[in-house]
C-alpha positions as MATLAB code, in Angstrom:
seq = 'XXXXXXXXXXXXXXXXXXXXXXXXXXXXXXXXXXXXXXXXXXXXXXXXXXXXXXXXXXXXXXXXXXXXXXXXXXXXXXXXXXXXXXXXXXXXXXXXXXXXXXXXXXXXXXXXXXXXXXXXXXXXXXXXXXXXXXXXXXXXXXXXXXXXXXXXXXXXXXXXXXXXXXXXXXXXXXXXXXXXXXXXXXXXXXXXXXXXXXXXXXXXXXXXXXXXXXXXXXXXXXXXXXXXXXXXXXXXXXXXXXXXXXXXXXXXXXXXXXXXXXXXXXXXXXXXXXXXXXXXXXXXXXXXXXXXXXXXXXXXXXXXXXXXXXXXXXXXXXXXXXXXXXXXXXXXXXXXXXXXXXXXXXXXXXXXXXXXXXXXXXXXXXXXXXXXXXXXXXXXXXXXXXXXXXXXXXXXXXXXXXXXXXXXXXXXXXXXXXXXXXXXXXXXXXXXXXXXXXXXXXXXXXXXXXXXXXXXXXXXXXX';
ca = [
     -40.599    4.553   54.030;
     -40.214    3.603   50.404;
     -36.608    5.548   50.401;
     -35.742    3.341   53.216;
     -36.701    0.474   51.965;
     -34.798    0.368   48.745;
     -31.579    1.752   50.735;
     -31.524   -1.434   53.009;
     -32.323   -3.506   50.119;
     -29.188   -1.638   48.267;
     -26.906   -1.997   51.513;
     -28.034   -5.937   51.726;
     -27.112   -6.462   47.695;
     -23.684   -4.262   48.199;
     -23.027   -6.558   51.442;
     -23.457   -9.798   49.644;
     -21.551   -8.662   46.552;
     -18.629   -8.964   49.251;
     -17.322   -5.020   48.020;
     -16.464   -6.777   44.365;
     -17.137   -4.454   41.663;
     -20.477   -4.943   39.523;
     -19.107   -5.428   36.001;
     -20.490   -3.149   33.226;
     -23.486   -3.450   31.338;
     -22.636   -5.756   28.763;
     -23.388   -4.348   25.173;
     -25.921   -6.074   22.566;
     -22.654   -5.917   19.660;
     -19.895   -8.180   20.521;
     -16.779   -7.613   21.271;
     -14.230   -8.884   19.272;
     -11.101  -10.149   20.039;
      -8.264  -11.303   17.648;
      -5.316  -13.367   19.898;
      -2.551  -13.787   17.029;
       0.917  -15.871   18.405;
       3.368  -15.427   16.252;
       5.447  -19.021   14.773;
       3.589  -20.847   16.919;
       3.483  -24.556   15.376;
       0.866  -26.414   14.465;
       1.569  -29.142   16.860;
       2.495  -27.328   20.082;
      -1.033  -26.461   21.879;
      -2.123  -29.509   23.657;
      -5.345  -29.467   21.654;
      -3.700  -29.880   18.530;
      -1.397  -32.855   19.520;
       1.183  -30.922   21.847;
       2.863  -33.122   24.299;
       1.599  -31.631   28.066;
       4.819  -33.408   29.295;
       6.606  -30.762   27.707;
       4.648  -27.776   27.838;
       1.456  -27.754   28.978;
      -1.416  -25.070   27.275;
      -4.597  -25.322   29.294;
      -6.006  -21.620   28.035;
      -5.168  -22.266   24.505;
      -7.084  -25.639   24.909;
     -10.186  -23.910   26.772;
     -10.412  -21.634   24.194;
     -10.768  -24.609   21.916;
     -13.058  -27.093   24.585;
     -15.020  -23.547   24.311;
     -15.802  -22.680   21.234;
     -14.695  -24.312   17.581;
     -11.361  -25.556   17.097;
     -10.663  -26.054   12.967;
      -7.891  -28.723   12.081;
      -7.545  -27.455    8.282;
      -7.055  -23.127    9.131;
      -4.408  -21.937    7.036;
      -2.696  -18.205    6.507;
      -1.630  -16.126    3.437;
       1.658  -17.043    3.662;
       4.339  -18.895    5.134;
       6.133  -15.717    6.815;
       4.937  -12.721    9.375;
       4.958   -9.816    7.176;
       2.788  -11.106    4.041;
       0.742  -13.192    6.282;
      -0.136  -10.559    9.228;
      -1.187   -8.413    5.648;
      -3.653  -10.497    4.622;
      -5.344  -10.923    8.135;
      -5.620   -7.606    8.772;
      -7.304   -6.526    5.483;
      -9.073   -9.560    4.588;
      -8.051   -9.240    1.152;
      -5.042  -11.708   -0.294;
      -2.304   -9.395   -0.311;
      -1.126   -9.939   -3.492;
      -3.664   -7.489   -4.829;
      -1.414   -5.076   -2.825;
       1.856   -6.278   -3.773;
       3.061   -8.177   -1.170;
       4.791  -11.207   -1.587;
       7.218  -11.689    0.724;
       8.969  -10.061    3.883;
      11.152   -8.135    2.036;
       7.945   -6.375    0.882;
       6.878   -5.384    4.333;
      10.744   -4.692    5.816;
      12.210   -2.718    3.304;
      12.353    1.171    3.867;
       8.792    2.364    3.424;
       7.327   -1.101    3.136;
       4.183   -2.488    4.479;
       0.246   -2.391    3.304;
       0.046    0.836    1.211;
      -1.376    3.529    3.463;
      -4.827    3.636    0.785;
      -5.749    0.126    2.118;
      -8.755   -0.250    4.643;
      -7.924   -1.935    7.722;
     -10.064   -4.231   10.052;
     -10.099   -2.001   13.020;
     -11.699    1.010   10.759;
     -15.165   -0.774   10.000;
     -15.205   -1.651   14.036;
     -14.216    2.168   14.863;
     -16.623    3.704   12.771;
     -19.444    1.686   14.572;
     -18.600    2.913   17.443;
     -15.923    0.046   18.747;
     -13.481    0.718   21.039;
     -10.173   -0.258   19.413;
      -6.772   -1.282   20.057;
      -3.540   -2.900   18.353;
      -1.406   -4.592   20.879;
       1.661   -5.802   20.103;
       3.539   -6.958   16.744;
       2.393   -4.554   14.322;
       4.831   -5.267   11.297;
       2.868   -3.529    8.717;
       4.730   -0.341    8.068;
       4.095    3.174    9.326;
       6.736    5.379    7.450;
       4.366    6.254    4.828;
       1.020    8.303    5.403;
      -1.812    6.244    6.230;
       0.546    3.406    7.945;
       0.702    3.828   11.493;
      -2.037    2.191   13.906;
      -3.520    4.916   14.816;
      -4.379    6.158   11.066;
      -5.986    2.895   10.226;
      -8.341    3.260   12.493;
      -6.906    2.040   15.834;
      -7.797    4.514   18.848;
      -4.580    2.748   21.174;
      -1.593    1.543   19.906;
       1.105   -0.355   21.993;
       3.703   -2.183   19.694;
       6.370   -2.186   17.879;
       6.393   -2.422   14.150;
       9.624   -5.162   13.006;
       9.921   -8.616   12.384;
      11.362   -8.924   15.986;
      12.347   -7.424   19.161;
      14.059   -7.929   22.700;
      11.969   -8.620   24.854;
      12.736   -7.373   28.281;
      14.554   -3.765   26.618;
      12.755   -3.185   23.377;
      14.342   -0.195   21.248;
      11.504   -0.313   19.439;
       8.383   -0.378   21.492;
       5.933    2.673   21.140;
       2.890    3.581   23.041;
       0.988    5.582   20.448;
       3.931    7.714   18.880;
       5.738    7.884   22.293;
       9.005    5.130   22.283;
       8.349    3.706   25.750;
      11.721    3.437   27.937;
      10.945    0.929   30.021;
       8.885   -2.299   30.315;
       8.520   -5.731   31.530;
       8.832   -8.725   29.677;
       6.628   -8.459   26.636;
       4.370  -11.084   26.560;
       3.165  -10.430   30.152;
       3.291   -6.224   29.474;
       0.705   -6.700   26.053;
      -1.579   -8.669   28.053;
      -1.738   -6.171   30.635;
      -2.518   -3.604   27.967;
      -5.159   -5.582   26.751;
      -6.567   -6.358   30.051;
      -5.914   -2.753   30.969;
      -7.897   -1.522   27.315;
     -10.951   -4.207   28.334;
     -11.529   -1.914   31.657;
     -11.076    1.292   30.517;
     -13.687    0.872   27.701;
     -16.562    0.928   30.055;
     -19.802   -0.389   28.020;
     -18.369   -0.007   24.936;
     -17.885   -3.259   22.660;
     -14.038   -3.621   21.913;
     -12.804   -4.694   18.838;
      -8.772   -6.011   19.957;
      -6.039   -7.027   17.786;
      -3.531   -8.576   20.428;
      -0.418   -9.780   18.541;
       2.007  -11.630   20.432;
       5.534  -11.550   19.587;
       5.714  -15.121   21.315;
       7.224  -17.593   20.316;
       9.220  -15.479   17.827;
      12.430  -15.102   18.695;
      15.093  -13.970   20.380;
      14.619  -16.570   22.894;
      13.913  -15.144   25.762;
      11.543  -15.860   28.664;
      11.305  -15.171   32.764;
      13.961  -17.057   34.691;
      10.836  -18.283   37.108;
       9.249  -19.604   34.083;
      11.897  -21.289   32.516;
      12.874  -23.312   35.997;
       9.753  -24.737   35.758;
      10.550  -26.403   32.595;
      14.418  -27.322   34.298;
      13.639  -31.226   33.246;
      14.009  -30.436   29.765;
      17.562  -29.219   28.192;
      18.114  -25.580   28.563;
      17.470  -24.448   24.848;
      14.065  -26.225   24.988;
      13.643  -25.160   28.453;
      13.692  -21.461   26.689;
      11.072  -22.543   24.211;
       8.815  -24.339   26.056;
       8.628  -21.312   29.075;
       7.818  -18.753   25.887;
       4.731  -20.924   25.348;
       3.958  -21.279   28.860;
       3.948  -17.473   29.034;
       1.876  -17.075   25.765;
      -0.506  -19.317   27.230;
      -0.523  -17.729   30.862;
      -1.351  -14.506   28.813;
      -4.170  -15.688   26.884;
      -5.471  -17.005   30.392;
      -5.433  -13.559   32.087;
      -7.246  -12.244   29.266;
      -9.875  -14.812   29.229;
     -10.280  -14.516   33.177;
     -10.791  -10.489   32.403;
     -13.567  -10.778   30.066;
     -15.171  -13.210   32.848;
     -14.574  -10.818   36.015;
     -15.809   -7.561   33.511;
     -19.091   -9.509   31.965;
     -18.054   -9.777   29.001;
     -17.189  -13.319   28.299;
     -20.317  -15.044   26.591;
     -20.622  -11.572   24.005;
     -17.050  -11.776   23.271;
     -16.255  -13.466   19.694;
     -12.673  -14.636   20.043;
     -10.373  -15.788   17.147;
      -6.709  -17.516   17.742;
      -4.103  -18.436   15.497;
      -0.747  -18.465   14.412;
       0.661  -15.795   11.912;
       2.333  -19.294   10.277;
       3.666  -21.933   10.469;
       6.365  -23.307   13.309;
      10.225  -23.240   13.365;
      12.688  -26.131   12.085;
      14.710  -25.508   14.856;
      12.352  -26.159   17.582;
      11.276  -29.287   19.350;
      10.311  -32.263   17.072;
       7.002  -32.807   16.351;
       6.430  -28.401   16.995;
       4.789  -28.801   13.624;
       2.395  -31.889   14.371;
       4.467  -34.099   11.749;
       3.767  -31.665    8.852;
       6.101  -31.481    5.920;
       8.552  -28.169    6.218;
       8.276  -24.878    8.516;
       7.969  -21.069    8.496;
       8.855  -20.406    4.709;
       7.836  -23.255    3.439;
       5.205  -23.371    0.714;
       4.382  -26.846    2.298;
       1.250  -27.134    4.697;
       3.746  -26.699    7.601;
       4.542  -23.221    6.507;
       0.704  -22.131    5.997;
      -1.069  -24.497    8.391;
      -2.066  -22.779   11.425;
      -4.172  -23.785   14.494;
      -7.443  -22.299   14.415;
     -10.361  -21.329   17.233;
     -13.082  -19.382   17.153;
     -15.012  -18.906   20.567;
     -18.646  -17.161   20.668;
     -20.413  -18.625   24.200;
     -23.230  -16.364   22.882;
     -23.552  -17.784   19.661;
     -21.263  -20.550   18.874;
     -21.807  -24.105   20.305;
     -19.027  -25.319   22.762;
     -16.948  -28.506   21.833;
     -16.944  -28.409   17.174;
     -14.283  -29.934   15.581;
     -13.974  -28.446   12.228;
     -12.692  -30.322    9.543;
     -13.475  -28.016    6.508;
     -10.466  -25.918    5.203;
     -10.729  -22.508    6.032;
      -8.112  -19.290    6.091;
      -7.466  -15.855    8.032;
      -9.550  -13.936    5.294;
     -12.214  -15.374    7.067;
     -11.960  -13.249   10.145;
     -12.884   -9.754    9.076;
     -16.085  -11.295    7.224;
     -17.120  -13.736    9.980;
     -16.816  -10.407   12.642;
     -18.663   -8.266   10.511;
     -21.594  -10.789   10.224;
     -21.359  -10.862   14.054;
     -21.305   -7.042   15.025;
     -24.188   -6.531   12.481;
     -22.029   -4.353    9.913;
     -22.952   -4.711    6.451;
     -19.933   -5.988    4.187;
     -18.343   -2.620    2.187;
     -19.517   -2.274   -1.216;
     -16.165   -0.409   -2.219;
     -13.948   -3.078   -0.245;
     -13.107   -6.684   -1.806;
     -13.582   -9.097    0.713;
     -11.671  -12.171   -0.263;
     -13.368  -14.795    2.672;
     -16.225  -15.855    3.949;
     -18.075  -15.781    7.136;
     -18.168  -18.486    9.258;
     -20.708  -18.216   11.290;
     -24.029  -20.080    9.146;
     -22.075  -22.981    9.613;
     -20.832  -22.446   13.152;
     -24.214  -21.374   14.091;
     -26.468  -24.484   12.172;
     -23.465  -27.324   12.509;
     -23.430  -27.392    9.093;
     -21.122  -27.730    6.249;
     -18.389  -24.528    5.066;
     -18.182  -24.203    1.278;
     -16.732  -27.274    0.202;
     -15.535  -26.327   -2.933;
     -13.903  -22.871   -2.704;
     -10.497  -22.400   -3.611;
      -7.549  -21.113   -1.233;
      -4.620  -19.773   -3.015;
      -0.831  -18.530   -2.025;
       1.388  -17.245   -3.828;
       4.946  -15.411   -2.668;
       8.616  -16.985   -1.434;
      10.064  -20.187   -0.432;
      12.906  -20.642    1.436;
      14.425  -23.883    2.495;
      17.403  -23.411    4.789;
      18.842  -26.571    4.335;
      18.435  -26.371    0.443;
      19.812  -22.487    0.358;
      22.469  -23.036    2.919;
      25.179  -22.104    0.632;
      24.178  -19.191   -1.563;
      23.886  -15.768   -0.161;
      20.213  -15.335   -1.162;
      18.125  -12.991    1.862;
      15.986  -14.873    3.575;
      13.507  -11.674    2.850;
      13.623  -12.211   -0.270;
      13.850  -15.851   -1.705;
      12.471  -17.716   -5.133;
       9.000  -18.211   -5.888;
       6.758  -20.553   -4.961;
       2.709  -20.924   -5.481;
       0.097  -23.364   -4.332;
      -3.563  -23.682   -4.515;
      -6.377  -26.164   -2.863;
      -9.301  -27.454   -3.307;
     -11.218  -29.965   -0.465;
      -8.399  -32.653   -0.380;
      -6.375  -31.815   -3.224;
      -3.549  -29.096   -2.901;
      -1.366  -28.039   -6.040;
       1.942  -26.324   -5.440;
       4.994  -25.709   -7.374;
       8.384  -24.749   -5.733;
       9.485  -23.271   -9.304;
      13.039  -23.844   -8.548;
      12.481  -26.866   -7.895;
      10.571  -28.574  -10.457;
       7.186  -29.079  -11.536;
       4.168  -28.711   -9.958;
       2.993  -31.444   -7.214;
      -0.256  -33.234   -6.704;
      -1.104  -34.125   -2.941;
      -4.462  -35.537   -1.203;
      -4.378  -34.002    2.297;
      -7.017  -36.317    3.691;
      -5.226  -39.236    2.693;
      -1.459  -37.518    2.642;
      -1.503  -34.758    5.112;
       2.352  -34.800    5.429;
       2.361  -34.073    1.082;
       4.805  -37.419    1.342;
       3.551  -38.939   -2.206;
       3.001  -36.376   -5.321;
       0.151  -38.093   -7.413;
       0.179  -35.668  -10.957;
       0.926  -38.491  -12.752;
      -2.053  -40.962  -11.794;
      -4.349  -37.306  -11.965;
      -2.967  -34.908  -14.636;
      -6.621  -33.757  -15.192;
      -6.968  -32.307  -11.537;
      -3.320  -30.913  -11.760;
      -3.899  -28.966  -14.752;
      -7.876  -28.194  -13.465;
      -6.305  -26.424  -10.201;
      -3.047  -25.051  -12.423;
      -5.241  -23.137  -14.899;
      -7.431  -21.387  -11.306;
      -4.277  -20.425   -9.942;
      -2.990  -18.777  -13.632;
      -6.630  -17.346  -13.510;
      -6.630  -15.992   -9.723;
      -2.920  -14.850   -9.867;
      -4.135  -11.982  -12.261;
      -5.136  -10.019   -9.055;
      -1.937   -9.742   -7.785;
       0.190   -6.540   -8.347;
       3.874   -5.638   -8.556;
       5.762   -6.228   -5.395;
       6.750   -3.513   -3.544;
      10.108   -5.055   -2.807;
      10.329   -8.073   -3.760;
      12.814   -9.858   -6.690;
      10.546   -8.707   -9.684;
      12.075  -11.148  -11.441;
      10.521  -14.034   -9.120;
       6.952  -12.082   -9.289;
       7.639  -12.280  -13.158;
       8.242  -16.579  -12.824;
       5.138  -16.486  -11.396;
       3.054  -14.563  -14.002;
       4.634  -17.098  -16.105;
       2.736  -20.556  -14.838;
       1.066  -21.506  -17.371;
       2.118  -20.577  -20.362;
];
């Protein structure tokens, strides 16, 4: 009697699921999932000024109605290479030596193989783990590749850039895959594919876009929707519509599979936007990708926890992609190395309490400039340009374009476009923030491939 009992109650609950599959048990550590678009500008995603009448982002901006959207996150750098370095270590990658693309692009480039990875503290507590997409960190040397880093699926390709409907590039693992479908829409259906196959294991995802990177390219369907605007921004703005779409379909996966409110999500650019995009891409910041200028290093910024994080903050306190690895540590319950120099700071007391970030810490860059306009004629690489350096603190920001001139003084909260340089009504805070740049800068190392001449300009300031 009891037997039958429980089998019509089990026949009643299968009926009224409808034949939908039960999602997993959820596990108690988080999931973690790192969304990273690549030159996306700070001004683009609806929720950070973007005009809907050109493109519209509804998934970026429900990440951000979600969760915590910051308005001061910055990068490492102005450029992929250095930048996606930094992230993935949590450690400024100067200590490494790498300043500039042409220290991640040049034969045998890329984060020595010795350095500790993200996905390694997540794999060794018993994460599933996957890198999907732009991986642009090196694998020729030992220790390089995804999969040695601690990664346990790897579907990318490791450049600066790559087509993106025939990719000669594109691995799955070690195996160079023949054939694929547009890229954006094939890594989120290895994401979404990874999410399923990892049962009730937490997940610990680094999904790199290649979008909005060029080349330019982007589903004719898509970019017919955007046939009111002129063709080349038609392009654009479908690239950004299929980023978006992307980050949607992920979203919706973690819903259907149960994992949604124990998922701790992180977006943001690699760096800053493109010159040669639409006006206002940047959200009226001065210079682009490249620039040592906040529109080279100014990112936008979410971090979405339903579990843990209250829906709806607007951050205003500066922080930077060090803070990842630290703040998803703190989350999954994994005590910081003691052998690994972490160079951020978890986020989560204040997300958590509503309260304050450090409001004194210092964020520091140090690496290349390159101004197109101001380079046009000499046959410097673009991999490889002059130095520049910069350092803030709250409002005030420091930075020296050393070919250029001095150092410059700017107030972001009253000067966020760095339009009026104020050294000479504060020398004492210029040369206060000058000497804790000279002082930080003595981590950094020799550049792998960088002008060591331009590293050596640097080690200069100062003296």
């Amino acid at each position: 009697m009891r037997s039958g009992y429980v089998l019509m109650v089990t026949l009643l609950f299968a009926a009224l699921l409808g034949g939908r599959r039960v999602p997993a048990a959820v596990p108690a550590q988080p999931s973690i999932l790192i969304i990273l678009a690549d030159d996306l500008g700070y001004g683009i995603a609806n929720c950070y000024g973007g005009d809907p009448k050109r493109v519209a982002t509804p998934n970026i901006d429900r990440l951000a109605a979600e969760g915590a959207r910051f308005t001061e996150g910055y990068v490492t750098c102005s450029v992929c290479g250095p930048s996606r370095s930094g992230l993935m270590t949590g450690r400024y990658q100067q200590r490494f030596g790498i300043y500039a693309n042409k220290d991640n692009q040049m034969g045998g480039g890329g984060v020595p193989g010795n350095e500790t990875m993200m996905p390694r503290y997540f794999k060794d507590a018993g994460y599933a783990t996957a890198m999907i997409g732009k991986w642009h960190l090196g694998t020729r040397k030992p220790g390089q590749h995804p999969l040695e880093k601690g990664f346990d699926e790897y579907y990318g390709f490791d450049s600066a850039q790559t087509d993106y409907f025939n990719s000669p590039i594109l691995f799955h693992n070690r195996e160079k895959v023949a054939e694929h479908g547009y890229l954006t829409r094939e890594f989120t259906d290895r994401a979404i594919g990874f999410i399923k196959q990892s049962g009730d294991k937490p997940v610990f995802i680094y999904l790199a876009y290649n979008a909005v990177h060029g080349p330019n390219h982007a589903p004719e369907e898509t970019i017919r929707r955007h046939s009111k605007l002129p063709q080349k921004e038609a392009v654009m703005a479908a690239m950004v519509d299929e980023l978006d779409a992307g980050i949607g379909r992920v979203l919706d996966c973690l819903e259907r599979t149960g994992r949604a409110k124990n998922t701790l999500v992180f977006f943001l650019s690699d760096n800053g936007g493109l010159p040669y995009w639409w006006e206002g891409s940047n959200g009226g910041l001065r210079g682009f990708k490249r620039f040592q200028y906040d529109g080279g290093d100014k990112v936008p910024f979410i971090v979405r926890w339903p579990a843990a994080v209250k829906a709806g903050q607007v951050r205003k306190q500066p922080v930077i992609s060090l803070d990842i690895l630290p703040t998803a540590l703190e989350a999954a319950g994994i005590a910081k190395p003691a052998n690994e120099i972490l160079d951020g700071i978890s986020l989560l007391p204040a997300l958590k309490a509503g309260r304050e970030l450090q409001p004194d810490r210092m964020l520091f860059w140090a690496g290349s400039h390159y101004e197109k306009e101001v380079r046009a004629n000499e046959k410097g690489e673009h991999d490889n340009p002059p130095p520049a350096w910069a350092v803030r603190r709250g409002p005030w920001k420091l930075m020296q374009i050393v070919e250029q001139g001095p150092p410059m003084l700017f107030n972001l909260d009253e000067d966020p476009a760095e339009a009026h340089d104020l050294v000479a009504r504060h020398p004492e805070k210029a040369a206060e923030l000058q000497q804790a740049f000279v002082d930080w800068f003595r981590i950094g190392g020799e550049p792998i491939g960088w002008n060591r001449d331009y590293y050596n300009q640097l080690k200069e300031i100062g003296r």
